[in-house]
PyMOL commands that place a pseudoatom at each C-alpha (Angstrom):
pseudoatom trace, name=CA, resn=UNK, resi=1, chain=A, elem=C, hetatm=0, pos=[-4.502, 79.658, 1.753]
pseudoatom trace, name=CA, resn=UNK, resi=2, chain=A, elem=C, hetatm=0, pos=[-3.216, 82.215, 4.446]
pseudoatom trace, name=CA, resn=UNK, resi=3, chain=A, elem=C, hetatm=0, pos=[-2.476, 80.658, 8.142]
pseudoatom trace, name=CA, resn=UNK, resi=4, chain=A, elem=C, hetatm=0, pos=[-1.510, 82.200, 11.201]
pseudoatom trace, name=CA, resn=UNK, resi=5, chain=A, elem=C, hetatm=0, pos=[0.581, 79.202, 11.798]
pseudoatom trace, name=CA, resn=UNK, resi=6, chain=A, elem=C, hetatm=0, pos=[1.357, 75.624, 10.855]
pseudoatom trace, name=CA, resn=UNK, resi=7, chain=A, elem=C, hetatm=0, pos=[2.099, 72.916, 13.405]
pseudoatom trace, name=CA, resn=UNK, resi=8, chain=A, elem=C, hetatm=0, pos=[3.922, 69.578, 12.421]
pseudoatom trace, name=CA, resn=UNK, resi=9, chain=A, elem=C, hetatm=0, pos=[3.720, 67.049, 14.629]
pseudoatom trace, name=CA, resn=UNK, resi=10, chain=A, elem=C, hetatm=0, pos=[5.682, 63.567, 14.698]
pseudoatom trace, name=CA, resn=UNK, resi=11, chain=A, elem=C, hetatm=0, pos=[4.932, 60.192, 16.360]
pseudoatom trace, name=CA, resn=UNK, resi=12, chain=A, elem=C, hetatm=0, pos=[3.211, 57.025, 16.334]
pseudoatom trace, name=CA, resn=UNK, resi=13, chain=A, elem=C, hetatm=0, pos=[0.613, 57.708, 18.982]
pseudoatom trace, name=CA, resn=UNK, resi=14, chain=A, elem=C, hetatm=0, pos=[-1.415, 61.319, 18.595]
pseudoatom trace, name=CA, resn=UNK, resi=15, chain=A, elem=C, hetatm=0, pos=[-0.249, 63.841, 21.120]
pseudoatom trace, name=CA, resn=UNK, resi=16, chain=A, elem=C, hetatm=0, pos=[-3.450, 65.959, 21.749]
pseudoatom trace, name=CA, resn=UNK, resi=17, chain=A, elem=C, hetatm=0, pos=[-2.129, 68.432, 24.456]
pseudoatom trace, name=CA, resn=UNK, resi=18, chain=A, elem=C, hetatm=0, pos=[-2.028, 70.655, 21.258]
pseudoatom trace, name=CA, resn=UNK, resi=19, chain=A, elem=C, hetatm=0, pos=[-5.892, 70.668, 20.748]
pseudoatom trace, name=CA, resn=UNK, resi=20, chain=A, elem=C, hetatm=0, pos=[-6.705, 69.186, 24.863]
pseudoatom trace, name=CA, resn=UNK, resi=21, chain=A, elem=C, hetatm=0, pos=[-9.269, 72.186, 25.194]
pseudoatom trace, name=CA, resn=UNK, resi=22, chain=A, elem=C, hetatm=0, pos=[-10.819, 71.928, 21.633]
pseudoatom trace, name=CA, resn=UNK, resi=23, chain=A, elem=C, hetatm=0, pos=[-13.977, 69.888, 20.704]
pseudoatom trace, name=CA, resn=UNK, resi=24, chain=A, elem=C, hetatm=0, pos=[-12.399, 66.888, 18.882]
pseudoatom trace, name=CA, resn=UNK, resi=25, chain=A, elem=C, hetatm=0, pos=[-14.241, 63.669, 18.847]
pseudoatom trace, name=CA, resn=UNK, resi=26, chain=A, elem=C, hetatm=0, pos=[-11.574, 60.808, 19.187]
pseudoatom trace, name=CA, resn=UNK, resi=27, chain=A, elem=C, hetatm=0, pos=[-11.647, 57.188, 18.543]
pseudoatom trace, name=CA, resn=UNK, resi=28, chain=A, elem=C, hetatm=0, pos=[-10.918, 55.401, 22.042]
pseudoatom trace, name=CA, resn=UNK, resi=29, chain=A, elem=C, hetatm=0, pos=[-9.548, 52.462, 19.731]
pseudoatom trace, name=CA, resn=UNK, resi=30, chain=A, elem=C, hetatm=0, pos=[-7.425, 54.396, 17.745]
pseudoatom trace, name=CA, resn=UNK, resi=31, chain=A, elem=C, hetatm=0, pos=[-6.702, 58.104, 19.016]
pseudoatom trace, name=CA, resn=UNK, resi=32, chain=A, elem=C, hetatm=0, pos=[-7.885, 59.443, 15.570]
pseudoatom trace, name=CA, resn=UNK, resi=33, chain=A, elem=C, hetatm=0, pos=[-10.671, 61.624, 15.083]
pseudoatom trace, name=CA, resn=UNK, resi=34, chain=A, elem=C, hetatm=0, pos=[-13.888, 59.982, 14.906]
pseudoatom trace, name=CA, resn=UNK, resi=35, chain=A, elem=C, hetatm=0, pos=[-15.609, 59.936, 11.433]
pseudoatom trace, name=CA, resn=UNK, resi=36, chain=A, elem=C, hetatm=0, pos=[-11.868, 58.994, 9.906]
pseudoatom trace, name=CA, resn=UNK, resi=37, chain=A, elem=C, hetatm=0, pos=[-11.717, 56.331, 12.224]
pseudoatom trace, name=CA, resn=UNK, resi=38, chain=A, elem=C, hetatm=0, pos=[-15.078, 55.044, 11.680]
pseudoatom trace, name=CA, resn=UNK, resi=39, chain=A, elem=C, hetatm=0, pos=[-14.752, 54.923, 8.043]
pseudoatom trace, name=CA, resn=UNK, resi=40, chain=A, elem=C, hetatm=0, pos=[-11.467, 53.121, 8.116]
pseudoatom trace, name=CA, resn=UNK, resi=41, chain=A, elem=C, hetatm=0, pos=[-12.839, 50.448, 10.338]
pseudoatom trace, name=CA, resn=UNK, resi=42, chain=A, elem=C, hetatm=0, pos=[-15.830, 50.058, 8.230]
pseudoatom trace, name=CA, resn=UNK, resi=43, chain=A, elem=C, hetatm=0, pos=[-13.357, 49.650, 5.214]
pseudoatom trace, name=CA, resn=UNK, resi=44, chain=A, elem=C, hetatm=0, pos=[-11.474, 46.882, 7.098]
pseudoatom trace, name=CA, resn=UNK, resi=45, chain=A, elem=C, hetatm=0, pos=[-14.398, 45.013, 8.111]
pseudoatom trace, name=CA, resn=UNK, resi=46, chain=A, elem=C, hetatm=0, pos=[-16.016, 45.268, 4.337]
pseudoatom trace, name=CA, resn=UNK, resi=47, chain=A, elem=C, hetatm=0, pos=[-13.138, 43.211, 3.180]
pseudoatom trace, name=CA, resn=UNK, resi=48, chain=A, elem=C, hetatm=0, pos=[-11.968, 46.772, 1.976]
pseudoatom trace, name=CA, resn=UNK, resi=49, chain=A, elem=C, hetatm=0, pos=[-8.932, 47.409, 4.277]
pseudoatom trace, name=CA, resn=UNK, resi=50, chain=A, elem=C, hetatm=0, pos=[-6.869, 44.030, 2.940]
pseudoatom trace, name=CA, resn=UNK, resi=51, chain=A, elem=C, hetatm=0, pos=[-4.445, 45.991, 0.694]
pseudoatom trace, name=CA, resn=UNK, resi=52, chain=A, elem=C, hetatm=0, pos=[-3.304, 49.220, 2.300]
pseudoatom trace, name=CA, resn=UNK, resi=53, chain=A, elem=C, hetatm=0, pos=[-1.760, 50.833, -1.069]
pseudoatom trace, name=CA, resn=UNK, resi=54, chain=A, elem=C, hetatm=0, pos=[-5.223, 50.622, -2.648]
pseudoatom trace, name=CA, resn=UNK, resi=55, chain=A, elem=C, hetatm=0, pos=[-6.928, 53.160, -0.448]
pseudoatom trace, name=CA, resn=UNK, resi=56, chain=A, elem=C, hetatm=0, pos=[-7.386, 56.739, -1.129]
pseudoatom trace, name=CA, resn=UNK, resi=57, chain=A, elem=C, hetatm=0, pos=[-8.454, 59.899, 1.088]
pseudoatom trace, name=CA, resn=UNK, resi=58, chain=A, elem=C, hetatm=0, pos=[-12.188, 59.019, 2.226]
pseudoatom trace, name=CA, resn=UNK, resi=59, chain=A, elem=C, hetatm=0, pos=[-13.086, 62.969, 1.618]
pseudoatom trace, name=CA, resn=UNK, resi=60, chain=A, elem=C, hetatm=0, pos=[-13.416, 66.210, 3.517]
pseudoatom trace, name=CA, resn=UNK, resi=61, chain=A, elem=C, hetatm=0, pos=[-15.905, 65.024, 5.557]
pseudoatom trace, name=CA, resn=UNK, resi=62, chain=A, elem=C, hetatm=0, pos=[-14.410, 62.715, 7.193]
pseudoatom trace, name=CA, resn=UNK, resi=63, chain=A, elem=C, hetatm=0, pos=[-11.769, 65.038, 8.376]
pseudoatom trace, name=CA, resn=UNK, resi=64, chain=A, elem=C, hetatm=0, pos=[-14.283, 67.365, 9.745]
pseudoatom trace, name=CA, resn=UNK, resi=65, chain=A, elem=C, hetatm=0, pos=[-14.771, 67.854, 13.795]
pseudoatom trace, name=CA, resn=UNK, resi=66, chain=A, elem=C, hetatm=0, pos=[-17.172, 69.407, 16.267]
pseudoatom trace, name=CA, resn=UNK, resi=67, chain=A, elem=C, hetatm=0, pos=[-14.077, 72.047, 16.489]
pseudoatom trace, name=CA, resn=UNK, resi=68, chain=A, elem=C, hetatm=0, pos=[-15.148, 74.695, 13.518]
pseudoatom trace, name=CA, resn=UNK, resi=69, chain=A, elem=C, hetatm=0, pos=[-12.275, 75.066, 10.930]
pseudoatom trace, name=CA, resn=UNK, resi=70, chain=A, elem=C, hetatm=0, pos=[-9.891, 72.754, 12.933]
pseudoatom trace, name=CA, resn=UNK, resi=71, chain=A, elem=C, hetatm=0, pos=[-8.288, 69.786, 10.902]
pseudoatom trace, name=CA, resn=UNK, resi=72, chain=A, elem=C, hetatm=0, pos=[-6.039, 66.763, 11.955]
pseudoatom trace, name=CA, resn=UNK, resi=73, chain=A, elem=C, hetatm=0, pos=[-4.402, 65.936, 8.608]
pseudoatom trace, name=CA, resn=UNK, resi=74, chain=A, elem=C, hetatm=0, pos=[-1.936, 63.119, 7.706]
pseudoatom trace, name=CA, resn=UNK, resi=75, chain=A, elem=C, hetatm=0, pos=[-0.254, 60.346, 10.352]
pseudoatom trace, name=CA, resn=UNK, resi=76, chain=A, elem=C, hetatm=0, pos=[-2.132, 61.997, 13.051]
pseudoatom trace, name=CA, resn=UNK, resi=77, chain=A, elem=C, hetatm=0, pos=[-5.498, 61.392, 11.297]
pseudoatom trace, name=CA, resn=UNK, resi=78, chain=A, elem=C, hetatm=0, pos=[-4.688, 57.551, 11.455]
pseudoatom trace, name=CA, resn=UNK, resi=79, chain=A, elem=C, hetatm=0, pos=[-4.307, 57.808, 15.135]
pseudoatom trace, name=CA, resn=UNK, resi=80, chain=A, elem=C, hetatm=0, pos=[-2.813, 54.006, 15.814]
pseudoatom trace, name=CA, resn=UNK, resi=81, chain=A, elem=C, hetatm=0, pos=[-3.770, 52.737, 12.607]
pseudoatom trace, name=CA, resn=UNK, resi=82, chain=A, elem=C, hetatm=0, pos=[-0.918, 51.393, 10.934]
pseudoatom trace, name=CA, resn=UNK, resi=83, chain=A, elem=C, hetatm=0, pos=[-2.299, 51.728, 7.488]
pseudoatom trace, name=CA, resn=UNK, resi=84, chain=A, elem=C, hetatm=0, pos=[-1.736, 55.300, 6.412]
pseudoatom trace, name=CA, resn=UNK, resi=85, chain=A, elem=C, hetatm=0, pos=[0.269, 56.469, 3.381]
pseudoatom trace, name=CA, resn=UNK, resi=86, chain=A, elem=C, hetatm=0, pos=[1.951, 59.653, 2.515]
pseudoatom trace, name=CA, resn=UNK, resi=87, chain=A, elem=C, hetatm=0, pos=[-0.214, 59.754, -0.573]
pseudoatom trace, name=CA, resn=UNK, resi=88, chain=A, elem=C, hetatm=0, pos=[-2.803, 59.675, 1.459]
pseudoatom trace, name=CA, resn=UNK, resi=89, chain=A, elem=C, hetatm=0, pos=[-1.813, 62.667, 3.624]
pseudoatom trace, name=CA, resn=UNK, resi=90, chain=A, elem=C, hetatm=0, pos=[-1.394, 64.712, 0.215]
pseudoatom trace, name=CA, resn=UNK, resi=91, chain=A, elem=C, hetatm=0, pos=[-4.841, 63.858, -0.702]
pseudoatom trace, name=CA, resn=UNK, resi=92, chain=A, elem=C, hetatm=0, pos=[-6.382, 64.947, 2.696]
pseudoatom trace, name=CA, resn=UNK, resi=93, chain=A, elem=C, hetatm=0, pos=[-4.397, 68.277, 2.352]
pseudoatom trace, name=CA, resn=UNK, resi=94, chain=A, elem=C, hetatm=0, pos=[-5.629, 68.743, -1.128]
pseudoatom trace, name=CA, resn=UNK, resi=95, chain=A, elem=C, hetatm=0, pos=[-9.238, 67.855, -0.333]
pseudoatom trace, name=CA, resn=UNK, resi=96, chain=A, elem=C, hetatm=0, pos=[-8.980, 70.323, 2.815]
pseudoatom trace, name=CA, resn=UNK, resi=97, chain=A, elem=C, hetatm=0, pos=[-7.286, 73.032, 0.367]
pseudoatom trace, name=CA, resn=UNK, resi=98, chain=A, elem=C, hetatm=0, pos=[-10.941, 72.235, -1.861]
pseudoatom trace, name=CA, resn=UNK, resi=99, chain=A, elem=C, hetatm=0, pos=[-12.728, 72.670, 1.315]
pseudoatom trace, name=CA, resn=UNK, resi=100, chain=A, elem=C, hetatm=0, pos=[-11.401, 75.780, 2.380]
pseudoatom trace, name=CA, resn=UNK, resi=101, chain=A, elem=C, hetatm=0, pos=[-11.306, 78.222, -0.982]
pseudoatom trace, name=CA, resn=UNK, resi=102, chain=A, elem=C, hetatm=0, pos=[-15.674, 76.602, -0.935]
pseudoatom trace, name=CA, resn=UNK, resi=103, chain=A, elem=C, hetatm=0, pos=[-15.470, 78.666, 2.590]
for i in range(1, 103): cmd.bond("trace and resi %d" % i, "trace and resi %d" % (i + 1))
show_as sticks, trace
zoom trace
């Protein structure tokens, strides 16, 4: 996959001054994008969110926004969730590797 550049970003709460003028549909609960954050809450409340090391990358839709071709991957995809795993981030970069040789 070729990039023009690569941005790591650290924290417990998202910092979105990176992507302030891009289309991103956040949670208001959690600071993570939308469809992720949906899905995780609807995993919680289905009795599906009890054991964190059980849960795997939702898919590549999920990490999907408004923004064409613009991804939040890994601890910044959980916005305030406390829940995410590094495994998890691996999977969401693999899935979005999948998604973007499909382009």
């Amino acid at each position: 996959v070729e990039a023009d550049h690569l941005v790591s970003l650290t924290g417990y709460r998202p910092n979105a001054d990176l992507y302030r003028e891009l289309h991103v549909h956040q949670c208001y609960a959690s600071d993570g994008p939308m469809k992720l954050a949906a899905t995780l809450l609807a995993a919680a409340a289905g009795g599906g969110g009890g054991d964190c090391l059980k849960q795997a990358a939702p898919g590549a839709a999920t990490l999907r926004n408004p923004e064409p071709r613009f991804y939040i991957l890994g601890m910044k995809s959980y916005g305030r969730n406390s829940s995410f795993l590094m495994r998890v981030g691996y999977e969401q970069c693999s899935l979005l590797v999948e998604e973007l040789a499909d382009c």
